[in-house]
Residue, then its C-alpha position, 0 to 999 in steps of 0.5 A: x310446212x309448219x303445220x305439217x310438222x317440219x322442223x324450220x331453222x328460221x321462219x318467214x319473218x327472219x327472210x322477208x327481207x327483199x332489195x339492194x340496200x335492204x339487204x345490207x343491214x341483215x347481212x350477218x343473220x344470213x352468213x350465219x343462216x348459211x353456216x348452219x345449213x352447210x353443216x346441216x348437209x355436212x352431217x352425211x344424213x341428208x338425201x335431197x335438197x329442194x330449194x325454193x325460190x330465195x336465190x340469193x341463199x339458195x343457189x350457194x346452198x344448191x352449190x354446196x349440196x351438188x358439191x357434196x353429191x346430194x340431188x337438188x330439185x330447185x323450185x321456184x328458180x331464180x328471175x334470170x330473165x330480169x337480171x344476173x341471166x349468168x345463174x341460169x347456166x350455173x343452176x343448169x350445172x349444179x341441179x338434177x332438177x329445175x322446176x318452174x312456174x311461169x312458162x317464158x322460163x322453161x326455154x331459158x334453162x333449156x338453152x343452157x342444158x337445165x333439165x327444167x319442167x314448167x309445173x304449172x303455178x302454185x297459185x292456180x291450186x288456191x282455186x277462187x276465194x270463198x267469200x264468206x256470208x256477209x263479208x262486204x257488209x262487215x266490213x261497212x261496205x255498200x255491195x251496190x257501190x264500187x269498192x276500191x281494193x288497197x294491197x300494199x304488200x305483204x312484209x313490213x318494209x313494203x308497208x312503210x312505202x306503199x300505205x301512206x301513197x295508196x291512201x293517198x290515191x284512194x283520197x284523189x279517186x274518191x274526191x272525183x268519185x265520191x261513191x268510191x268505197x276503199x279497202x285494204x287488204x292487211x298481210x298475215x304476216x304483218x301486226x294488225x297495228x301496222x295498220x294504225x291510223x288507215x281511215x279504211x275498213x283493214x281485211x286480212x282475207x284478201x281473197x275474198x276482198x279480190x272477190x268483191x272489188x270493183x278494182x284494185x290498186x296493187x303492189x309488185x310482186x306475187x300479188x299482181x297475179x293473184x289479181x289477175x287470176x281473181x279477175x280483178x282489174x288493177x294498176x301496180x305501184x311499187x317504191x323501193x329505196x332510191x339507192x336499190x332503184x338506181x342499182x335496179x336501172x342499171x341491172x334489171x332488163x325487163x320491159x315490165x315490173x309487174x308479172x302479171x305483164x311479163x306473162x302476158x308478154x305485153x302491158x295488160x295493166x299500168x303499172x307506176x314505179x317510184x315517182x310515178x306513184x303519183x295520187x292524180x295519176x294512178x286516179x286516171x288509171x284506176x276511174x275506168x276500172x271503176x266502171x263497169x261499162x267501160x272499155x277499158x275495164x272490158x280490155x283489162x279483163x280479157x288480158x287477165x283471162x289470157x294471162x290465167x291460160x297462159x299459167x298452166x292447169x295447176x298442180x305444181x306442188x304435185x309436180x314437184x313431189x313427181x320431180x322428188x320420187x324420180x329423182x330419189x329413185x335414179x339415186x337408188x334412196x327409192x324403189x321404183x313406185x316410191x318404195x323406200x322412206x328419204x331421210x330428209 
């Protein structure tokens, strides 16, 4: 959005902020954020709000745009199927329009009377990674020899919890397999020196790592379906701080962590949550996917083509720009065909 030439108040960095407890220290920032915002839609010039994912601002920010007779397209909307389902109602009240990614959710909003669209997920546009010319090469990797891929995640407090237990199961896979080759996929939005000290190649184009690994040991979230849409089979760890997963326990109702699971609405993937993360354990899991031959590999990968069918044919971001047009244009701010210029 940069890029394209929009004005942000705040970037990525200031947001990538995730958890109970972890949320706690930034509190300020985010009352202060929301202030902002409010006056932004005070100010009378604004024609339609697109929230997209971010719920525990955005849906105050929604309810403040509805108050004040702006339309709403909420993009990306809240996980109601893991916890809080009350938003579900309350986002079905305050937007004129809910646009989903993931399938399972488009009967939730319906329930609630929520004029909800499944536009299919973004991640499907990004299409297969090109790799480029020699890359397994330059990064001192044998492509004749298996290639452990390592995500740890993608913001800096991911980062502190996941490399020190990742490297420590790439050394247990290793020790049994020694032909095993490790690397780790590093974040753009982390500094190449939090990587410091990692005895492995570090590769920022984690596309084409996803291309080129025999398998993967990945972290919740997003990037769990990146590898299921890679192809690339893979075990999912997560840590989080112990408060945050005791709260978690107690509030979440999911019978997986991993979205690439709940798409697919079973365990595809094994998936190693706090103490579990174990280097022995998550070795077990990860020495099939290692081989080609093997069978679990051969299941792994079938579960991750199923799950690619199950998200959609892509073109969400257009979907939503439709979602926009036809909105603009019940509000009268467009013409039909989209005559007209929003003026924000």
């Amino acid at each position: 959005m940069s890029e394209a030439g929009v004005h942000l108040l705040r970037g990525l960095d200031d947001l990538a902020v995730m958890g109970f407890v972890e949320v706690l220290g930034r509190l300020p920032f985010f009352w202060r954020l929301e202030k902002e915002l409010s006056q932004v839609l005070e100010r009378g010039d604004v024609d339609l709000v697109l929230p997209i994912d971010y719920p525990g601002l955005n849906l105050r920010i929604t309810r403040k745009a509805h108050d004040a007779g702006i339309p709403v397209i909420y993009y990306i909307s809240p996980q109601v199927w893991a916890w809080k389902a009350h938003r579900a109602e309350r986002l079905a009240r305050w937007a004129d329009r809910i646009a989903v990614i993931l399938p399972f959710e488009v009967s939730i909003y319906e329930a609630v009377g929520g004029a909800v669209t499944f536009v299919g997920h973004p991640l499907l546009d990004e299409g297969r990674a090109a790799v480029p010319k020699g890359f397994t090469e330059s990064l001192g990797l044998e492509p004749e020899r298996p290639i452990l891929a390592l995500f740890p995640g993608s913001r800096a407090q991911e980062l502190r919890r996941h490399l020190d237990p990742f490297l420590a199961v790439a050394a247990a896979v290793q020790a049994r397999r020694p032909d095993v080759q490790v690397a780790v996929g590093r974040a753009p939005t982390l500094p190449a020196d939090a990587y410091a000290g990692v005895p492995y190649p570090v590769t920022e184009n984690g596309g084409a790592l996803r291309a080129v690994a025999t398998a993967g040991l990945v972290k919740s979230g997003t990037s769990t379906l990146e590898a299921a849409l890679a192809g690339l089979p893979f075990a999912m760890a997560y840590r989080t701080h112990p408060l945050t997963f005791m709260l978690a326990k107690r509030l979440v109702r999911v019978p997986h962590i991993a979205l690439a699971n709940l798409v697919a609405g079973r365990q595809v993937v094994p998936e190693f949550v706090q103490g579990e993360l174990a280097p022995e354990a998550v070795a077990d899991a990860l020495l099939p996917l290692l081989d080609r031959e093997s069978p679990e590999r051969r299941d792994m990968v079938e579960g991750l083509g199923a799950i690619r069918g199950a998200l959609g044919r892509g073109g969400a971001a257009k979907g939503v720009v439709d979602l926009v047009e036809e909105v603009l244009v019940e509000r009268g701010t467009l013409g039909p065909g989209g005559n007209g210029v929003p003026r924000a």
